[in-house]
N, C-alpha and C positions, 0 to 999 in steps of 0.2 A: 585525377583522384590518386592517392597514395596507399594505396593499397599495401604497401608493406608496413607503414608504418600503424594502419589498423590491425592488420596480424600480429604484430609486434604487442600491442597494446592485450591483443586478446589474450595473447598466451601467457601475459604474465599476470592477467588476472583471471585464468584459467589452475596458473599453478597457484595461485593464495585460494582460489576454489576450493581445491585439491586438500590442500591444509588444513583447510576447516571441514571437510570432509572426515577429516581423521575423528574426529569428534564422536561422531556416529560409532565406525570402528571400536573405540574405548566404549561405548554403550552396550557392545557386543560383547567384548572382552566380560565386562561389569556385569552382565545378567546374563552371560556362556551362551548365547548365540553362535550362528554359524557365521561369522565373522569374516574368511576367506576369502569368499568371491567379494564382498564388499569392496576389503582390502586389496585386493587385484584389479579393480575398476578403478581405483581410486593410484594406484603405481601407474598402471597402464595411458591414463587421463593426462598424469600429472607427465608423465615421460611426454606424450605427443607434444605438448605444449612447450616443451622445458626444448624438445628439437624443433620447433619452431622459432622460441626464441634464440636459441644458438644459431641459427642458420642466417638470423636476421643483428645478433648481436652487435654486431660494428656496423647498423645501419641506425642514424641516428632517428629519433621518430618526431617526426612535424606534423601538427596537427592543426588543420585550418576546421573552420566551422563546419565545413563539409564533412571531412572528413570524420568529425564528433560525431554529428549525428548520423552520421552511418556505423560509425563504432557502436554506440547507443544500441541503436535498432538492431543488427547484429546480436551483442553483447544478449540481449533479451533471448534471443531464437537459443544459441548458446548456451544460454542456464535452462532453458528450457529442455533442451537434449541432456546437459548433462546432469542434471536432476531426475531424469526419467528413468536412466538405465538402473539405478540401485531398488528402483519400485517395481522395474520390469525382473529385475532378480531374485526379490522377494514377496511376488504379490501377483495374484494371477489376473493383471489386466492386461488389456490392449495396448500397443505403443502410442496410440491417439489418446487413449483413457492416463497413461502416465506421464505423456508431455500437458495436458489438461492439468494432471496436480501438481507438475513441478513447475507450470508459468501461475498455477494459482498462487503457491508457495514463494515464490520469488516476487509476483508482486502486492504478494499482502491481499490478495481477494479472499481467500479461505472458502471456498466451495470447492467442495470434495467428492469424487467421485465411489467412496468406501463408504459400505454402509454399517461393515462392522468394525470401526473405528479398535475397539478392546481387543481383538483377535492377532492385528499387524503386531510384528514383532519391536521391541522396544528401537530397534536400530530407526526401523522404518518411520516411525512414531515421531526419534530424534531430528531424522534428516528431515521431515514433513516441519517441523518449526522451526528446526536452523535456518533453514531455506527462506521464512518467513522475517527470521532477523536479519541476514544478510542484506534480502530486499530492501526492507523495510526501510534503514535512513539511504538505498541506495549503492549497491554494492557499487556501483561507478565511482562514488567520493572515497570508497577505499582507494580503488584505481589512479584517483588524482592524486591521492596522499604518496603514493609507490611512483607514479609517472613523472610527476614534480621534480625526484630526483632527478630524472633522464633530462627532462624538457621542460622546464619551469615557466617559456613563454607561451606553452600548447594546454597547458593545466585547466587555466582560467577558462577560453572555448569548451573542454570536455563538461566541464561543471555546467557551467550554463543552458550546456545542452539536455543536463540528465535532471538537474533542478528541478525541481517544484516550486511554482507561488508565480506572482508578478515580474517580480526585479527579485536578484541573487544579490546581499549585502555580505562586503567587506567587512570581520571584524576585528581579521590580524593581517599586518604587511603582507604575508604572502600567502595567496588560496591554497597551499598545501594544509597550512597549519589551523587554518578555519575547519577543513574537514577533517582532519583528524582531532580536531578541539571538539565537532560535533560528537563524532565518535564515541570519545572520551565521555560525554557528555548522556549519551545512547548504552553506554556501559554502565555508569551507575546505577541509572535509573531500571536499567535491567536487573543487576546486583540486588537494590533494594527492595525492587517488585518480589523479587525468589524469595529474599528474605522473610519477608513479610507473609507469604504465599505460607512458606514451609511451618511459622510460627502459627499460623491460625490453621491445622491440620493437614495440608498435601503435603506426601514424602518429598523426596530430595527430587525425583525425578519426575514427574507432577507439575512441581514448584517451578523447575527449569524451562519445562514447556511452556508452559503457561504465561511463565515471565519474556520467554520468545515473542508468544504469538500476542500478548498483550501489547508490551514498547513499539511493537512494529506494527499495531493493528491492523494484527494478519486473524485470528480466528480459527486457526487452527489448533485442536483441542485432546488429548488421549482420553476420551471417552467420548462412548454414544451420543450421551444428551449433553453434552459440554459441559459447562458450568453448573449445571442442573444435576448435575453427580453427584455435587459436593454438598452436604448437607453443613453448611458452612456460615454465617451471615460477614462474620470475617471476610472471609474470601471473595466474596460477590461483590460488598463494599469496597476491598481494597483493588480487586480487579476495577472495579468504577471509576474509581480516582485516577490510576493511572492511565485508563484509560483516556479519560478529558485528555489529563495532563501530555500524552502522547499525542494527542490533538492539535496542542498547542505549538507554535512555530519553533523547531528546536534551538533557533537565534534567539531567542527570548530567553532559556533555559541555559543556553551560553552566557548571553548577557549577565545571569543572574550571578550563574559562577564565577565570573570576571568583575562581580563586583555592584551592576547595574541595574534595578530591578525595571528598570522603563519600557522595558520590551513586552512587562503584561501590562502594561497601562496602552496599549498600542488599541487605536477603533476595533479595531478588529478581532481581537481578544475579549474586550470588553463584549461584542456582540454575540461570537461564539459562546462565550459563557452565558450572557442573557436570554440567547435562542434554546440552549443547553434546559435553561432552569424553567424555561415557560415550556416545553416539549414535556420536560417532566412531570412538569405541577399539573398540566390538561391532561395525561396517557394515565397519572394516578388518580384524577377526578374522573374519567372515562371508567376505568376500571375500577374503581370504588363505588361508581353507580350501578354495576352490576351486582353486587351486594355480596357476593358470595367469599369474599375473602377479606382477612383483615386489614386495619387500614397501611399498617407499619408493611404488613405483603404487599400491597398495593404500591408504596413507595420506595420499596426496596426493588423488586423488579420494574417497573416505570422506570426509575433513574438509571437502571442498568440498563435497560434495554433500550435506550434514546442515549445511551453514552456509545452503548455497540453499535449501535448502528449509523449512527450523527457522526463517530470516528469511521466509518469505515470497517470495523471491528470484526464483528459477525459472530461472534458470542450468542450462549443463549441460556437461559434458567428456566424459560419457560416457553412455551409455544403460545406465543404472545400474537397470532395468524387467527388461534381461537376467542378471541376473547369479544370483541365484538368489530362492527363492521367500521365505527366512527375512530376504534382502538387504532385498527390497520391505517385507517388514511390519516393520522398521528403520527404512527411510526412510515409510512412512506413520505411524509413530507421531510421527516427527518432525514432517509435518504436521498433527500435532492441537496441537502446544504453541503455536506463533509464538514471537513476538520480547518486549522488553519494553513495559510501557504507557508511553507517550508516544514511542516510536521510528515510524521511519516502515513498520517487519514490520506483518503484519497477524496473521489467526491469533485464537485465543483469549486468550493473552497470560499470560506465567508468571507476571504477580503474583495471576492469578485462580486459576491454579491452589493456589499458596501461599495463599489464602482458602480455598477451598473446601477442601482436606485439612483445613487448624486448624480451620476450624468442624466439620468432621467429627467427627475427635480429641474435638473438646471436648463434642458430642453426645456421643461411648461414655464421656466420662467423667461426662458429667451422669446417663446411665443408669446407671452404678455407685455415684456420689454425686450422688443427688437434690436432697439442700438444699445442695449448694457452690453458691459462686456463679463461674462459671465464663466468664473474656470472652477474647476472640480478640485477640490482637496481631500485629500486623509494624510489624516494626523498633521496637521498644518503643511502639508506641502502639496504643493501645486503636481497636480499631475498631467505629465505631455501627451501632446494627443497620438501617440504610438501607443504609449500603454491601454491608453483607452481604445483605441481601436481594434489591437490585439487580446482585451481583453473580450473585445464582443463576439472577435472572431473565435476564440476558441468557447465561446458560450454557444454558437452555430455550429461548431466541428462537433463539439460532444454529444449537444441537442440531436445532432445528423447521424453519429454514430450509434447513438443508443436507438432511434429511428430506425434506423436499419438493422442494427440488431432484431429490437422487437417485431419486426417486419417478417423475419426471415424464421426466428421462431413460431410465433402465430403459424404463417406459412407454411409449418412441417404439421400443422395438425392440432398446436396445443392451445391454453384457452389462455384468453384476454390477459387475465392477470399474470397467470405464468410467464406468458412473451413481457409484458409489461416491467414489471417489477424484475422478471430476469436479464432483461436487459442493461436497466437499470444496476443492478448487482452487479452485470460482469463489467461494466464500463467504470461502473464507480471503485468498484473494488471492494466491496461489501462484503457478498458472498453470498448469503440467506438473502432470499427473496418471501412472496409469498405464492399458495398456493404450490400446485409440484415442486419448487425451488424452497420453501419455506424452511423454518431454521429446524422441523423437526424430519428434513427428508433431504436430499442429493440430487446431483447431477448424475448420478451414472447413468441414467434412465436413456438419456442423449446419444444419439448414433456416435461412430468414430469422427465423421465428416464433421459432423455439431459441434463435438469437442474439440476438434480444430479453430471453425471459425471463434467458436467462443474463448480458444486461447488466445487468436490474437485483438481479440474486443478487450480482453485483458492488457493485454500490450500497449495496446492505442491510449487505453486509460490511464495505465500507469505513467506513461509518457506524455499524459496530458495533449493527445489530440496533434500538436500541428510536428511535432518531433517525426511524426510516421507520415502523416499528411504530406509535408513537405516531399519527400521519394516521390510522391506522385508527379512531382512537378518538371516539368521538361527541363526549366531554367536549374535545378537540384543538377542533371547531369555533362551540363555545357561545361568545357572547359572556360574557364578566364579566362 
């Protein structure tokens, strides 16, 4: 194992950390906070790393598979510390309570263990959704875009390791310039979001959060009731849209830029939106047969709240936990889909589900016709029986993980649904569960120890299962 050359990697994406930390600072500046110790964590950070990489400077860095996915896993523990100490600065939690928000933060889960959201100072507020954009397309594919220069035959390995979805698609000669194309791509549509945010009533600063924790369907919110603050229909809608849209595979959204729109004609998109629009139209007939509110309410929260939750999101307008029993198992079906693969949703991911149906299918048809020869396709291409196998396996690693989550909650005491649904949250990346987890309540409730294993249930999710899995595996530490 090369172990220098994963320190190497870490520290120089410990000092772009660093940099975007300064963000916050300026927040401080902007609204006369106490800005110093901030600014001292963030010199102090940024120095360790910067003599890390000096000391390793003339070491060139090679990066085998192995050694990704140990960067990766790493890399996560990482943001998780170094995200905690600026909450431990300004905010009277526990260091188990502030690594809980800084790995929620970083991988877009949005369960929070603050229950008065209003109170945290604007710095704290800042770093709580940066942290969330960072994540969000993947703070690693910055990493590749910076590593590339050094080691451009080690790039393609780190990517693949930190990816989301099936198969990782080439759409320019060199994988540097694909993830900085996504980037590029993860920037506008943040720009527009703010835009748009600020024009239909949130201040400037509002607008920026909101625009974070939306693109990156992270869920993190500067107020109590989230979204439900905003006395807005602007804002609910336009949060919805990008929400889907953030859903969507951000190869598709590059595609588009480059010219191509065929990347939303993909199965898989198509179904995501279909699942999208039938979650909605059943949650607003649910809720419209309760009678109590009007129809346009009905349909305006429904779509919101089956886009928050379908992406991963974790938004909320409404305490949609109350509404009725048939409402709830609507919106938790929506948390078993997610977003699409390669978007920044977490979740299972719909083009898995579209494997696993057709291999199904095509099993009851091999039992009827034994000698056909029968293969699986999406989008006209044959798919090999690797992916199909890897994809059932990590349909068992998730299944097994959130299992044991929910196992181990119940187990401290708490009830059915709680364990249930919060499992489900923290594996998927959700955030809001229901019942004690529900979108009008927190995690702080949770011991120090909870809030551990629950950060790294977050971990495992965000990494899609076999990234962390693998570690366990004796062949992971044999030498070649």
């Amino acid at each position: 194992m090369d172990f220098k050359s994963i320190f190497k990697l870490l520290s120089l994406i410990g000092m772009t950390l660093s940099l975007f930390f300064l963000m916050n600072v300026a927040a401080g500046i902007i609204y006369n906070e106490e800005y110093m110790p901030f600014l001292t964590y963030i010199a102090l950070f940024f120095l360790l790393n910067l003599l890390i990489w000096l000391l390793l400077k003339r070491y060139e860095i090679k990066l085998g598979i192995r050694e990704s996915i140990l960067s990766v896993n790493l890399l996560w523990i990482m943001l998780g510390i170094a995200g905690a100490v600026p909450l431990l600065l300004y905010t009277p939690v526990s260091p188990a309570s502030a690594f809980f928000e800084a790995v929620s933060g970083f991988t877009t889960t949005g369960a929070t263990v603050y229950e008065q959201i209003e109170e945290l100072p604007k710095m704290v507020l800042l770093h709580r959704s940066l942290m969330h954009w960072m994540g969000g397309m993947g703070i690693i594919v910055l990493g590749v875009g910076l590593l590339s220069v050094i080691n451009p035959t080690g790039s393609l390995s780190l990517f693949k390791a930190e990816s989301t979805g099936i198969q990782m698609e080439k759409l320019t000669p060199k994988i540097k310039h694909t993830a900085l194309s996504l980037w590029g791509v993860y920037l506008l549509l943040t720009i527009v979001d703010m835009l748009l945010l600020k024009w239909f009533g949130m201040d400037w600063f509002d607008a920026l959060n909101h625009a974070f924790s939306t693109v990156s369907t992270g869920g993190f919110s500067t107020k109590n009731s989230s979204l439900g603050a905003f006395d807005s229909d602007g804002i609910v809608w336009v949060t919805t849209i990008f929400m889907v849209l953030s859903g969507i595979n951000f190869l598709a959204h590059l595609k588009l830029y480059l010219g191509d729109s065929g990347g939303y004609r993909s199965e898989e998109v198509k179904w995501y939106l279909s699942l999208f629009l039938i979650l909605s139209l059943t949650l607003t007939a649910v809720h419209e047969d309760l009678g109590r509110d009007t129809l346009y309410f009905s349909i305006k929260h429904s779509f919101f709240t089956i886009a928050s939750i379908m992406t991963t999101t974790g938004f909320a307008t409404t305490d949609y936990g109350a509404w009725s029993n048939l409402a709830i198992a609507v919106v938790f079906v929506s948390m078993l889909i997610g977003g699409n693969a390669g978007s920044t949703a977490g979740g299972v991911k719909v083009i898995r589900y579209v494997i696993i149906s057709k291999t199904l299918f095509s099993e009851f048809k091999r039992i009827l016709h034994p000698n056909a020869l029968i293969s699986v396709f999406v989008d006209g291409i044959k798919l090999k029986e690797r992916v199909l196998s890897a994809t059932f396996g990590f349909f068992f690693l998730y299944i097994l993980t959130v299992a044991i989550l929910c196992v181990y909650i119940y187990a401290r005491g708490f009830d059915a649904m709680t364990a249930l649904s919060g499992a489900f949250a923290i594996v998927g990346n959700i955030g809001p569960g229901f019942s004690l987890v529900g979108p009008s309540q927190n995690f702080g409730f949770f011991s120090d120890f909870d809030k551990i294993i629950l950060s790294f249930g977050m971990i495992v999710g965000r990494l899609e299962c076999y990234t962390v899995f693998v570690l366990l595996s004796t062949s992971f530490w044999k030498k070649f």
